[in-house]
C-alpha positions, 0 to 999 in steps of 0.5 A: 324227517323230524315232527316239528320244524321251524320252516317247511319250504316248498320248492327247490328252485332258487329262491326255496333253495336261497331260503333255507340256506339262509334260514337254516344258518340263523339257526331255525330248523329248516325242511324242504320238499321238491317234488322234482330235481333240484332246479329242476324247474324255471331256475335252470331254464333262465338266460343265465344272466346275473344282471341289473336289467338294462331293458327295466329301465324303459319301465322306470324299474329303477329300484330294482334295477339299483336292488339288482345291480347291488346283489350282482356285486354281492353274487360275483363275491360269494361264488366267483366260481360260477358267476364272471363277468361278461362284456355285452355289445349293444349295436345302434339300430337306426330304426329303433331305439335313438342312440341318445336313449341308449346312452342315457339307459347306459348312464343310469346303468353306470350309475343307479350303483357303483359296482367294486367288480364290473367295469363301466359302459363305453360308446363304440365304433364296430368298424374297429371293434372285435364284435364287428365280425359277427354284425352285417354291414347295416350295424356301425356303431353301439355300446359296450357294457358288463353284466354276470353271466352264471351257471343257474342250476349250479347256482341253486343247487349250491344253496341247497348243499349249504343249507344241508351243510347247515342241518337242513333237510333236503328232500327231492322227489317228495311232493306235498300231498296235503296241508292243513293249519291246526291249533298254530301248527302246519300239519303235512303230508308228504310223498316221496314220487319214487317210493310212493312212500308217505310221511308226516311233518309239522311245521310253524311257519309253510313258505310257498316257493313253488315258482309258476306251480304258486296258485295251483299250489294255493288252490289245492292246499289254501283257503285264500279267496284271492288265487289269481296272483301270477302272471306266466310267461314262458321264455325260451331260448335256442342253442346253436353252434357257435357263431362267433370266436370272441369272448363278448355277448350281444343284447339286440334289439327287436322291431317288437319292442324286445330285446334278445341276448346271444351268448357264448356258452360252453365254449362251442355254442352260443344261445340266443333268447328270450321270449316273452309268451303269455303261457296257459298250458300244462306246467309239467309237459312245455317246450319251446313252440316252433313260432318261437324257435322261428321267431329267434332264428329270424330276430337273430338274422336281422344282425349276424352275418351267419344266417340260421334256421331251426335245423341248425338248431341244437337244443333249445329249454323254455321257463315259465316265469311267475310274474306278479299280475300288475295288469301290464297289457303286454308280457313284456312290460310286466314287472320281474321284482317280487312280492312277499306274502303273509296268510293264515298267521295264526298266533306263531303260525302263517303262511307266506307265499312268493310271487315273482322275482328274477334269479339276480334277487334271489339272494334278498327274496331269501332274506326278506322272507327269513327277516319275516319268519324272524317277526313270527317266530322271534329272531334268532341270528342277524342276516348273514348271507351278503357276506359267505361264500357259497361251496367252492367260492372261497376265494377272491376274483383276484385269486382265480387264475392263480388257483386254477394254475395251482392246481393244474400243477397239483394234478399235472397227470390231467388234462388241463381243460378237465381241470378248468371245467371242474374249477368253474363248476366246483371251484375249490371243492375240486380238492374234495372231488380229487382227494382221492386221485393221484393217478388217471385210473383214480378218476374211476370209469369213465361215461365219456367227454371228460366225466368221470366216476369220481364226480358222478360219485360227489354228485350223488353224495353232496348236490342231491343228484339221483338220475343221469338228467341230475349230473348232466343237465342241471350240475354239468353241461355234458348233455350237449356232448354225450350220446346216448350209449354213454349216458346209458351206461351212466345210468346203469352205474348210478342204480347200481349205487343207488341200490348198493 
């Protein structure tokens, strides 16, 4: 590690992550430190959604709706690898919200701003709907309307490769341990969890971007006497088989007040959630309570014709969310926009410290908070990140279909299918994990479903990945098709790399 840098962030979740790409492609000199994986936290525990938040609305949220919708269209162009458009059914419930409500929600979402990529809201008639398949009889009519879906771990691991594209120093598994301001310089001590080894940096300017970990963080390592910032709010989701065979998602209405998704995902299963819980337990030791696995199995009974329970549920992940404490009586009124703030300046020193926040603004958060090193540290490079693709996203949304024939033709010797997967997770950094195949026996041994030596390989060089949990959980979705003897074997390739 260097002595001196520019920026030290703490936290590699998706707005750290956002941060030092943006950051580092100004030219400041950037480190991060994160104690865990590379999303390992709330950024891979998300509803996957790239959204503006219909459901804000009844909030009167409307600028960060607006904000939200406008970074959606941002997103989708700069990694339109692993960001799509999905289609969203909305059905009437007659005992809850009215259906002028619901189309005067749609309207503003239309409108709040006009999108270049997503098509606009329309009212239906399920009886003549595709999505009527899945719906008991109580449900006739709705809306329909776009949003993005996203792979959120691979969204903020690929900050992060770009940000040490870009001469940022990347560091997982390395936990702050101490932390003290001298003189205008951050002194820090880090330790890396696997070695236990110790390291000192210093540092202008200290982001504190460690999501829901925000106010231990303060309390350990600052003088702050206000320490109760944050809100937490677990929100779990539930993965099951799938329970439809078309292509749309459903937004659904709860007699609590809520609403829920159920989306498709990975071709064979479709998730549902989110909950909003109040959350006083352990931060590093959380799942999904069984009141809330029931609570989705029932809300989702009330409209599918394919009733479940929780033995038919698969996997399940839960998220604590950071909410900035605005007083709302209920978690789910609690505002998701963020707030950006500066302690300890000290001559060309400070502090700053993030609170809240949804993944859609993360792209903003970063660059607010890099205009703020900027009014510290002087600037250096106009903000640039609305405008640059993201690793693998250098094509246009037009382009897709074309490229992912292109290469299938390329590598006419692989499975299609494996081709697809690799390009929605990659996109056309496929070519840098394939330069060395011209055969299946180049792709190396082989750790079950389609993953294959020379991914894991890239994995481990270019996105940070250590442990089997790294390749399968947060880059890929193979953990929900692989058993156990494969991810051993998995296991034992990566510490033999490792070492070696």
């Amino acid at each position: 590690m260097n002595n001196l840098y520019d920026v030290f962030i703490i936290g590699g979740g998706i707005n750290g992550c956002g941060i030092a790409r943006d950051a580092a492609g100004r030219g400041y000199s950037v480190c991060l430190s994160e104690k865990s994986d590379i999303a390992s936290g709330t950024s891979s525990a998300s509803s996957k959604l790239i959204h503006g938040g219909l459901r804000y609305l009844e909030n009167f949220e409307f600028s960060l709706v607006r904000a939200s919708l406008r970074e959606r269209d941002i997103l989708i162009k700069i990694a339109p690898h692993i960001i799509r458009e999905m289609r969203f059914v909305l059905p009437h419930h007659k005992n809850l919200r009215p259906v002028w409500l619901l189309k005067l929600g749609m309207l503003l979402y239309d409108n709040l701003y006009s999108s270049k990529y997503i098509k606009r809201s329309s009212y239906i008639r399920l009886s003549s709907h595709e999505a009527k398949s899945t719906l008991t009889e109580a449900y006739k009519k709705g809306f329909e309307y776009s949003d993005c879906i996203t792979d959120d771990s691979r969204l903020t691991v690929l900050n992060a490769a770009d940000a040490k594209r870009l001469g940022g120093n990347i560091n997982t598994r390395t936990m702050v341990k101490n932390m003290e301001q001298k003189k205008g310089v951050w002194n820090i001590e880090v330790i890396n969890t696997i070695t236990n080894e110790a390291k000192y940096v210093q540092a202008k300017v200290v982001v504190n971007a460690t999501g829901p970990w925000v106010d231990n963080f303060l309390k350990n390592h600052s003088k702050q006497t206000k320490i109760d910032n944050v809100r937490l709010v677990k929100g779990s989701h539930i993965v099951v088989k799938k329970l439809f065979n078309h292509s749309y998602a459903y937004i659904l209405q709860n007699s609590d007040g809520r609403v829920f998704f159920a989306v498709p995902w990975e071709n064979e299963f479709t998730f549902i959630g989110t909950t909003d819980v109040d959350f006083k337990d352990n931060l590093d030791s959380f799942s999904a309570s069984d009141d809330e696995i029931n609570y989705l199995c029932k809300s989702a009974n009330q409209y599918f014709m394919s009733n479940i329970s929780s033995n038919d549920v698969i996997k399940h992940w839960s998220g604590v969310r950071p909410l900035y404490d605005d007083g709302s009586i209920k978690a789910q009124k609690a505002s998701r926009d963020y707030t950006i703030r500066i302690d300890s300046q000290n001559n060309n020193s400070a502090l700053i410290n993030l609170f809240g926040g949804k993944m859609t603004t993360f792209r903003q958060l970063s660059e607010e908070v890099v205009n703020k090193v900027g009014s510290i540290l002087g600037e250096k490079k106009s903000p640039w990140t609305s405008d640059v693709h993201l690793p693998g996203g250098d094509f246009s949304l037009t382009e897709k279909a074309k490229i992912v024939v292109g290469l299938a033709k390329k590598y006419d010797y692989l499975d299609v299918d494996f081709i697809q997967r690799l390009f929605n997770l990659y996109g056309t950094r496929v070519e840098h994990i394939l330069k060395n195949v011209s055969s299946i026996d180049d792709l190396g041994l082989h750790f079950g479903r389609d993953l294959y030596q020379v991914e894991v390989d890239y994995l481990m060089q270019e996105e940070f990945a250590l442990y089997p949990e790294d390749v399968l959980e947060r880059r890929t979705k193979l953990y929900l098709f692989l058993d156990y003897d494969k991810i051993e074997s998995l296991d034992n390739y990566m510490q033999k790399k490792k070492e070696g």
